[in-house]
C-alpha positions in Angstrom: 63.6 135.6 62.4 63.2 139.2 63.7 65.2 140.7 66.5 63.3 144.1 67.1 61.8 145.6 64.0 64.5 144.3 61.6 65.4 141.0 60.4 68.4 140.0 61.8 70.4 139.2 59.1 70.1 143.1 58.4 71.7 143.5 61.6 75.0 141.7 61.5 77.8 142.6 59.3 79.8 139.5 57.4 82.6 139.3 59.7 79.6 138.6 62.5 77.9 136.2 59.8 81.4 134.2 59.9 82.1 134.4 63.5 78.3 133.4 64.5 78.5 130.3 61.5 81.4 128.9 62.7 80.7 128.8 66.2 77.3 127.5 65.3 78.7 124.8 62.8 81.2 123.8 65.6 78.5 123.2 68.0 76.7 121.0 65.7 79.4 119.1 64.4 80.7 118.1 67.2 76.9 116.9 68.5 76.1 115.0 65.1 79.5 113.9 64.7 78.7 111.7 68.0 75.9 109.8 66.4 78.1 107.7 64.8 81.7 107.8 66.6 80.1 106.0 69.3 78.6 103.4 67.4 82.0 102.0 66.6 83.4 101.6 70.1 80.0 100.0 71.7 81.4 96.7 71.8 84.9 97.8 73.7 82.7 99.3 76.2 81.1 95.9 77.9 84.0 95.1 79.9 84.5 98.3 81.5 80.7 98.4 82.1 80.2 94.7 83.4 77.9 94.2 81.1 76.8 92.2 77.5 76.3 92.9 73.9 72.8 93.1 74.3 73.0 95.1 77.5 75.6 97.7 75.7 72.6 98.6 72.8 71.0 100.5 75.5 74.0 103.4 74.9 72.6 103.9 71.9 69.5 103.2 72.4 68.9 105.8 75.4 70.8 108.5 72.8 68.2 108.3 70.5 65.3 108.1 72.5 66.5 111.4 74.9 67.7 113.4 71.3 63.9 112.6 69.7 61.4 113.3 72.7 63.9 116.5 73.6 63.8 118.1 69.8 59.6 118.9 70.4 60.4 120.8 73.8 62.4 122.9 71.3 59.7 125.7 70.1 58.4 126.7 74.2 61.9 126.3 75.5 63.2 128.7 72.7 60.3 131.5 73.7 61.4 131.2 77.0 65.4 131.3 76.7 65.8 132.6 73.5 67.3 130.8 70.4 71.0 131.7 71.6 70.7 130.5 75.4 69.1 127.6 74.7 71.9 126.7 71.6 74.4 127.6 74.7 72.4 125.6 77.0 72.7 122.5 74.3 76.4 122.6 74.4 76.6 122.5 78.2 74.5 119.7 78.6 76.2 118.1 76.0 79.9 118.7 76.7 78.9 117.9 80.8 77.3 114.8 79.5 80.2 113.4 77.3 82.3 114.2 80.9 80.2 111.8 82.9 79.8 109.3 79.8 83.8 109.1 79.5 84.2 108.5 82.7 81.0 105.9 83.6 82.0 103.0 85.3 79.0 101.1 84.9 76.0 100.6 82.8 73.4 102.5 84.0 75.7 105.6 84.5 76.3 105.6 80.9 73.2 105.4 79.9 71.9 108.2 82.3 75.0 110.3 81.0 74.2 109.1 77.2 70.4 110.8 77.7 71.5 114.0 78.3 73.7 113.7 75.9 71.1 112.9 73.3 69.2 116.0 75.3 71.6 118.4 74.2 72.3 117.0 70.9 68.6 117.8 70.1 69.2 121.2 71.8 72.4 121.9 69.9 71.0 121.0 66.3 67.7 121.9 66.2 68.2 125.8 67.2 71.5 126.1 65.4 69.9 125.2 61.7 67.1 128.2 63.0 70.0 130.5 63.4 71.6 129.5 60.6 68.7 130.4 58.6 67.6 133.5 60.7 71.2 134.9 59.8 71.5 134.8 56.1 69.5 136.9 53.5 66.6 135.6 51.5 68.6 135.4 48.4 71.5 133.1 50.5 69.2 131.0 52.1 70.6 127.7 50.4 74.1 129.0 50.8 73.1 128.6 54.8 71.4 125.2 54.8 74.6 124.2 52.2 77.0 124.8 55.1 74.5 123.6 57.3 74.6 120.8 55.5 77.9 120.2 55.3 78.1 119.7 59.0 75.2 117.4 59.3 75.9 115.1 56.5 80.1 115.2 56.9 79.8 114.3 60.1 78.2 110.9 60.3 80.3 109.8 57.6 83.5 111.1 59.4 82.7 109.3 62.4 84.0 105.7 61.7 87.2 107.1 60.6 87.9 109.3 64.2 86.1 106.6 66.2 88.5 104.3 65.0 92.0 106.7 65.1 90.8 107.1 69.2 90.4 104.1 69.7 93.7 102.5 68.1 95.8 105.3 69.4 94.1 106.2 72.8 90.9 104.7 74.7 87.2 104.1 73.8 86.5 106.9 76.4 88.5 109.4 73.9 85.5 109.4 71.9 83.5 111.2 74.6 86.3 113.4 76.1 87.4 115.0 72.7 84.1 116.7 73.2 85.6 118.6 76.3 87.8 121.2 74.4 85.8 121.5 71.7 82.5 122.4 73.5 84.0 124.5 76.4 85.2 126.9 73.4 82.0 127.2 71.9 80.3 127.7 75.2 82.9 130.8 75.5 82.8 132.2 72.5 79.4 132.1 72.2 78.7 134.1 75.0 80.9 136.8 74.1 79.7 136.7 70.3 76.7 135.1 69.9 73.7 137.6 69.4 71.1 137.5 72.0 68.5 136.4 69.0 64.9 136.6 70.4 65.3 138.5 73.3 61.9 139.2 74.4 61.4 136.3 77.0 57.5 134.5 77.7 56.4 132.6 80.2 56.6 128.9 79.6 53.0 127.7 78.2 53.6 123.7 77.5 50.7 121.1 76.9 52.6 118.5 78.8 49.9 116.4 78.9 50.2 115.8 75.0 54.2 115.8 75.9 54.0 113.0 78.4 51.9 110.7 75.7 53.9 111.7 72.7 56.9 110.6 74.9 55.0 107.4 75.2 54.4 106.6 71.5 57.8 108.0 70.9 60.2 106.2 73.6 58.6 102.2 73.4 58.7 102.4 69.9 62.6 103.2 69.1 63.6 100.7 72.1 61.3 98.4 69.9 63.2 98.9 66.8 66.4 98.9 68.4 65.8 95.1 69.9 63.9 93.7 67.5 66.1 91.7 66.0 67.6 90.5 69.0 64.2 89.5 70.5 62.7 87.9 67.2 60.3 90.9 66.7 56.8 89.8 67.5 57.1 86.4 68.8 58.4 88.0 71.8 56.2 89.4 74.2 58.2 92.0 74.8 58.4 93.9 71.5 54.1 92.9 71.6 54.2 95.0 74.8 56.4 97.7 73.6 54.5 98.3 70.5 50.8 97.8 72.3 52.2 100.7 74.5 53.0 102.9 71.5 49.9 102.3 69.7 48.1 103.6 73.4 50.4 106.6 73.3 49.9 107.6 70.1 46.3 107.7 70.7 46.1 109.3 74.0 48.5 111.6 71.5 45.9 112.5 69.3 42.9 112.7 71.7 44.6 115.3 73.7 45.6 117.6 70.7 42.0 117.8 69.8 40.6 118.4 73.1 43.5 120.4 74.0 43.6 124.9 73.4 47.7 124.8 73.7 48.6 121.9 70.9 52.0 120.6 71.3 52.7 120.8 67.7 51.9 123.7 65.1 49.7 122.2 63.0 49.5 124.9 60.3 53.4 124.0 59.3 51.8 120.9 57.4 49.5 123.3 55.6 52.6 124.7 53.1 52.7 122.5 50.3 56.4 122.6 50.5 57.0 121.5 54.0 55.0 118.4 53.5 56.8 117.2 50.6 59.9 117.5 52.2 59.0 116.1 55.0 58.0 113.1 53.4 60.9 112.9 51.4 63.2 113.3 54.5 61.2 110.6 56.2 61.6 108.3 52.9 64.4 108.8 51.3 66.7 110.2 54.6 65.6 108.1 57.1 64.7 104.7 55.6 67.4 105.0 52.3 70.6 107.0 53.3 70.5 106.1 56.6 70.0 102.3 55.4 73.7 102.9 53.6 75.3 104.8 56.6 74.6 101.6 58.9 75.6 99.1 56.3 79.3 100.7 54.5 80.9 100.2 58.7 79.4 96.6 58.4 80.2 95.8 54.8 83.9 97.0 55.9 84.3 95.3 59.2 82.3 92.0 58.7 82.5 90.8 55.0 86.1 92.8 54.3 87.1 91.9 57.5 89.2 95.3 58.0 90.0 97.1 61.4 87.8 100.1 62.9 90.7 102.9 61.4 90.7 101.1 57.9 86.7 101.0 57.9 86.8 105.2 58.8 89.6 105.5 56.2 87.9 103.7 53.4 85.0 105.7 53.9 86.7 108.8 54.5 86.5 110.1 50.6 82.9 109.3 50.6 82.8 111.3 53.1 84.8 114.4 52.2 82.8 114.4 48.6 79.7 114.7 51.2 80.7 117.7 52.6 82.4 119.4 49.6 78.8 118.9 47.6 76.7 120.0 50.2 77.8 123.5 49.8 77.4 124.2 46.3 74.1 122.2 45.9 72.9 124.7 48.6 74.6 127.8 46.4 72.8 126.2 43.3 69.6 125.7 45.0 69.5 129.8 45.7 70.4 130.3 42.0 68.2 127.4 40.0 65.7 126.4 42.8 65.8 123.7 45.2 63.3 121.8 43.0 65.7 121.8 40.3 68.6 120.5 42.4 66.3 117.7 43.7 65.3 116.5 40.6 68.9 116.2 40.0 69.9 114.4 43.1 66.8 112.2 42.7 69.4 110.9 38.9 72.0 111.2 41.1 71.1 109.1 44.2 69.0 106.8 42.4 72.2 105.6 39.8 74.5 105.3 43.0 71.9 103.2 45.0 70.8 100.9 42.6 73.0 100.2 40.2 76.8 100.9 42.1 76.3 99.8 45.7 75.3 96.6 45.1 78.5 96.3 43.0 80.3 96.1 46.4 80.8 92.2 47.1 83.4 90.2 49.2 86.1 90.2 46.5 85.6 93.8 45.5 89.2 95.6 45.6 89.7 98.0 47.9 90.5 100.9 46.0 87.7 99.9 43.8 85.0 99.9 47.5 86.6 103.6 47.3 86.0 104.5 43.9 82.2 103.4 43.9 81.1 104.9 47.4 82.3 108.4 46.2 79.6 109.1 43.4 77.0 108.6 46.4 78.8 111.0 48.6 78.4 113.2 45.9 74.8 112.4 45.8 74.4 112.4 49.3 76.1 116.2 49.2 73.5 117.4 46.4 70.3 116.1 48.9 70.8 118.0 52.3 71.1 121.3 51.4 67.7 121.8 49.0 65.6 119.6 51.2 66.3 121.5 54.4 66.0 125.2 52.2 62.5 123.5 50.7 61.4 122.9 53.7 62.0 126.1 56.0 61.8 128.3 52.8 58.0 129.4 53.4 57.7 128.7 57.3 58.6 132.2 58.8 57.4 132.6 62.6 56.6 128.5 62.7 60.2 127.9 61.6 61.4 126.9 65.1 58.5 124.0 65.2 58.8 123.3 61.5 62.8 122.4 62.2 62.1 120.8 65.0 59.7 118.5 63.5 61.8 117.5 61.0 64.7 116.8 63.1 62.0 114.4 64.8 61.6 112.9 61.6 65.5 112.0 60.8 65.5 110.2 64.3 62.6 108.5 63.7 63.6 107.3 60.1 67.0 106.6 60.9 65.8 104.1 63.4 63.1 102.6 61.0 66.0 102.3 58.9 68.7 100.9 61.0 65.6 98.0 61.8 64.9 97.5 58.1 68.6 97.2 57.1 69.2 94.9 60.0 66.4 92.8 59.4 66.7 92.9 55.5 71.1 91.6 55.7 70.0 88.6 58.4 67.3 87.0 56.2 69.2 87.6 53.0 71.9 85.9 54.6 70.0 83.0 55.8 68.4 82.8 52.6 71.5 82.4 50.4 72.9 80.1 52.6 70.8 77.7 52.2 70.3 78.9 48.8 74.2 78.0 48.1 74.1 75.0 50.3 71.2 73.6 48.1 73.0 73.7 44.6 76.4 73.0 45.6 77.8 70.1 43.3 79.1 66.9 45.5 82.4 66.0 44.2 83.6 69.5 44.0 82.7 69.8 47.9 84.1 66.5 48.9 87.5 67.5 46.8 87.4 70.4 48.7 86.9 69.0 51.6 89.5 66.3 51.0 91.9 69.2 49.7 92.0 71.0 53.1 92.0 68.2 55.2 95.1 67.4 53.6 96.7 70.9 54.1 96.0 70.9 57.4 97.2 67.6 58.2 100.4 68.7 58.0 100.0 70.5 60.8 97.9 69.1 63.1 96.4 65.1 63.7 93.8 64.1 61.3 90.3 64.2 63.3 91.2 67.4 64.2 92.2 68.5 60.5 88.6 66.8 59.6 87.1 69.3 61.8 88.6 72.5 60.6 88.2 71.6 56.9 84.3 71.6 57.6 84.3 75.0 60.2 86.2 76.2 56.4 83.8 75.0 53.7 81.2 76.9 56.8 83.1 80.0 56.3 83.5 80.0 53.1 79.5 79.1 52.4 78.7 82.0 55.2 80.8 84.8 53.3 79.6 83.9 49.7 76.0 84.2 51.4 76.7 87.6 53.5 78.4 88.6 50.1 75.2 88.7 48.1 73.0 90.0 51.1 75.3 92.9 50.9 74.4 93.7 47.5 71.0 92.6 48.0 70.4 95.0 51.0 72.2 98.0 49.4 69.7 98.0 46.3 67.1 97.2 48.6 67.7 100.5 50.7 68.1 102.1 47.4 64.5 101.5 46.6 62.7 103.6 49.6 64.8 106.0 47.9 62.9 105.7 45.1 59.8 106.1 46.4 60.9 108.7 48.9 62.2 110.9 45.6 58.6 110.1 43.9 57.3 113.0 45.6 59.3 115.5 44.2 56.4 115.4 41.2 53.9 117.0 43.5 56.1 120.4 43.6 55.6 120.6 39.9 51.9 120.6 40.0 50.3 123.6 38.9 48.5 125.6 41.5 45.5 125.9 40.0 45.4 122.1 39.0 46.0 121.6 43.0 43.4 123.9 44.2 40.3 122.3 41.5 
């Protein structure tokens, strides 16, 4: 990134380089960090907003969609603002947004309030990673996307654990007005501090055209894979409609870009060998594998274990701490071995965690022990961030605006993939060892188990009624044994798009000249 003739990490002295990083890491911490704290207070909220469990997914829902058609308005908005403005203008949005959503009194203020919110989340972390690379020298590039790193793979992880604290200690609306304090103070300091990176301002030259149908591809099908499940996928007309309507933007998508002068994306990015592989690998291994195990430990924790919202954040709190205190070494190692090297070493890594000790977790599974086996994949998790984003924006120069962008695009997109997959994946493994268990149970051990709890119970209540709760028991008892081994069976599952996501990594040791015949 050049400001003037120089670059500007040639322009700002280490103190600045601190001051600018942590207001920058602040900024997005706080945005990524509300990705997941919501998630755990969604249910509290349908009382307040007079509405249902299915009527509540649309919080999320509207999130994702705002954050993932706002991240390719990034690149024009940038020439016009400036990569500092628009960072500042992120915030705003944001921390106005959280305001509105704290304080939304029914549904469709929330989810108006959660859109802008997504808005300025895709704001927020799409120019701060640019700046964070813009300000660092060649040499520290993977110390920058290491602390970059640390904030956008911490985060997540940390969420359960503070959206759980709020909640117990204060209100569900805590979630959203912690933002307040934290956000104002960026907003300040940023304006006093923050250098005025890209200066020279252009007039806004946007193809919305191509915008309008990529919005079209891009909105239907995330509302799809968020209400899927609920719907029962394709025999509901509804999800048919949805996805018809993608499919039709998608294509108006692609005939515009070819009859179109101004394309809404930069195609040449996907020209550099490097950027195509990681994307790919983000798409794979991020968005259908890790994110896979982010939506699952909350649900292993709260369903199967049964524990409250503050124990599920505190029992994945180390997981999360080895996250963020890997993250910034890999991306230190990755300037001094290569980030190919420290891929190929997270590829050992991540693939040992996710297939051989996730699916260890099961319903009797201690809890220290849930603790012990989910910190080897934090420290996984911690080794993959860093070199995949410093791969990736490496070799982009001038297109690294649209090449961050993009790939921001792509964790939405894959995290919502999946969050589909893993849902869909636990609910038929779950109706398949049911029946599965309820198939080869032996008689007389039943009926003596049957006959054993009617008895207990008896003692306390009449003996229809003790008849009845013996059965709703051998039920629960069937139901967790069968969620027990859909757990495992859905971890390894996730564990093998990371496989194939990792696969890829071969095609960066290919000799050039082998490529090029």
């Amino acid at each position: 990134m050049m400001v003037g003739k120089e670059p500007l990490y040639k322009k700002i002295d280490n103190t600045s380089r601190f001051l600018i990083t942590f207001i920058v890491m602040t900024g997005t911490f706080m945005a990524i960090l509300d990705t997941t704290i919501v998630d755990v207070v969604v249910p509290k909220m349908m009382s307040p907003l007079k509405t249902d469990l299915y009527g509540v997914q649309w919080v999320i829902t509207s999130y994702m969609a705002a954050a993932a058609t706002g991240l390719l308005l990034i690149e024009s908005l940038v020439k016009v603002f400036g990569l500092r403005n628009l960072f500042l203008i992120g915030v705003g949005l944001f921390t106005t947004a959280s305001a509105t959503c704290g304080s939304a009194t029914d549904l469709p203020q929330m989810i108006v309030s959660r859109s802008f919110q997504g808005l300025g989340e895709a704001f927020i972390v799409a120019t701060a990673q640019t700046i964070m690379f813009s300000i660092f020298p060649p040499e520290k590039k993977g110390i920058a996307m290491g602390i970059f790193g640390t904030g956008v793979s911490f985060a997540p992880a940390l969420g359960p654990t503070a959206g759980g604290y709020l909640t117990e200690h204060f209100n569900w609306r805590y979630v959203f007005y912690v933002n307040l304090p934290v956000g104002l103070m960026v907003v300040v300091l940023g304006l006093f501090i923050l250098p005025k990176i890209l200066e020279k301002k252009e007039k806004l030259h946007f193809n919305f055209i191509s915008y309008g149908f990529f919005a079209m591809f891009t909105i239907p099908l995330l509302i799809m894979l968020s209400k899927g499940q609920q719907k029962g996928w394709f025999q509901s007309p509804f999800i048919t409609k949805l996805l018809f309507l993608s499919i039709l933007g998608l294509f108006l998508f692609a005939i515009s870009e070819i009859v179109s002068k101004k394309k809404l994306i930069d195609y040449e990015i996907f020209k550099i060998k490097e950027y195509r592989v990681a994307i790919l690998i983000y798409a794979l291994t991020l968005g259908l594998s890790i994110y896979q195990l982010f939506y699952l430990l909350p649900l292993y924790y709260e369903n199967l274990k049964g524990y409250t919202t503050l124990q599920t954040g505190l029992h994945m709190l180390g997981f999360a701490i080895f996250i963020g205190f890997t993250s910034f070494f890999a991306g230190a190692l990755s300037d001094k071995y290569g980030e190919k090297n420290i891929l190929v070493i997270n590829a050992v890594l991540y693939i040992t965690t996710s297939i051989f000790l996730m699916p260890k977790l099961n319903y009797y599974t201690p809890s220290v022990k849930t603790i012990l086996l989910t910190i080897p994949l934090g420290f996984s998790l911690g080794t993959f961030f860093a070199p995949i984003s410093t791969l990736a924006m490496r070799k982009l120069g001038p297109k690294t605006q649209m090449g961050v962008s993009f790939l921001h695009y792509i964790r939405f997109m894959g995290g919502s993939f999946g969050t589909a997959i893993a849902t869909n994946t636990l609910q038929s493994k779950i109706s398949f060892h049911y029946d599965e268990i309820s198939a080869i149970q032996n008689y007389g051990y039943v009926n003596n188990y049957l006959n054993t709890a009617k008895l207990f119970l008896s003692q306390t209540m009449n003996e229809q009624l003790a008849a009845i709760k013996s059965y709703a028991l051998l039920g629960k008892v069937q139901y967790l044994m069968s969620a027990s081994h859909a757990f495992q069976d859905t971890f390894r599952h996730a564990g093998y798009f990371g496989i194939v996501g990792l696969s890829f990594l071969i095609f960066l040791f290919i000799n050039k000249k082998k490529e090029n015949q």
